[in-house]
C-alpha positions in Angstrom: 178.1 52.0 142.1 176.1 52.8 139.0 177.4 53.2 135.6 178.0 56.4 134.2 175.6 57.6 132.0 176.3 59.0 128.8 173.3 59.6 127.3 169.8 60.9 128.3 166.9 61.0 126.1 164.0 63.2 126.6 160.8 62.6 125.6 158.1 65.5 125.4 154.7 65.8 125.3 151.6 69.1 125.5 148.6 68.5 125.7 145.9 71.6 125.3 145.7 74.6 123.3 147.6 78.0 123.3 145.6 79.8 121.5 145.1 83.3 123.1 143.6 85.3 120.6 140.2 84.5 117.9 140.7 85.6 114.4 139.8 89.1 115.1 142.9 89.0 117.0 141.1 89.7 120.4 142.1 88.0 123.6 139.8 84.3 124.5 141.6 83.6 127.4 139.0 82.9 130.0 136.5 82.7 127.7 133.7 80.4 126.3 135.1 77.8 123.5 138.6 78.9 125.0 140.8 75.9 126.6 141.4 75.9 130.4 144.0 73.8 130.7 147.9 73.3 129.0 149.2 70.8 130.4 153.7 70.2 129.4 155.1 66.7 130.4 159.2 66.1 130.3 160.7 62.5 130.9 164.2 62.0 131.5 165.2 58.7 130.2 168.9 57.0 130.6 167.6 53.7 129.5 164.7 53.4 126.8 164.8 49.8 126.3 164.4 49.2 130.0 160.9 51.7 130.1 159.9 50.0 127.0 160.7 46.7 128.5 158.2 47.2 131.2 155.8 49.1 130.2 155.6 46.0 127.6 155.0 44.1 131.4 152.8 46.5 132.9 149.5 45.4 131.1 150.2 41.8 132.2 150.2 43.3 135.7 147.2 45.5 135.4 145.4 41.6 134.9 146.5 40.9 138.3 144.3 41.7 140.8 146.6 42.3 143.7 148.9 44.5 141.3 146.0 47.4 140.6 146.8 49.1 143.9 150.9 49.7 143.1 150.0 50.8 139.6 146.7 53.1 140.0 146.9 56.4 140.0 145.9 59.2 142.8 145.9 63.2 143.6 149.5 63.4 145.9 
């Protein structure tokens, strides 16, 4: 059985522009010069050390031939 968890960390990140309207106040949305994208990532953490732990690990890995398939990424 796993231990309880008593804390969760969040860690947050955006990546994009919100901008909506120019300086004229007028909508850009859709527009030339306006972003396309707005991209909002969450991760739910019970254990920091451990992430940071391997993700210390992970470039060693990434040296490792055989281990580029398990840690690429892809379109699901």
């Amino acid at each position: 059985m796993s231990p309880e968890i008593k804390f969760r960390h969040y860690f947050v990140d955006e990546a994009g522009d919100l901008t909506f309207f120019d300086k004229k106040g007028r909508i850009i949305v859709g527009q030339p010069g306006a972003s396309k994208f707005f991209m909002f990532g969450v991760a739910q953490i019970s254990d920091p050390e451990q992430v940071s732990w391997e993700l210390e690990c992970t470039p060693r890995k990434l040296d490792d031939a055989s281990s580029l398939q398990k840690y690429s990424l892809h379109a699901t």
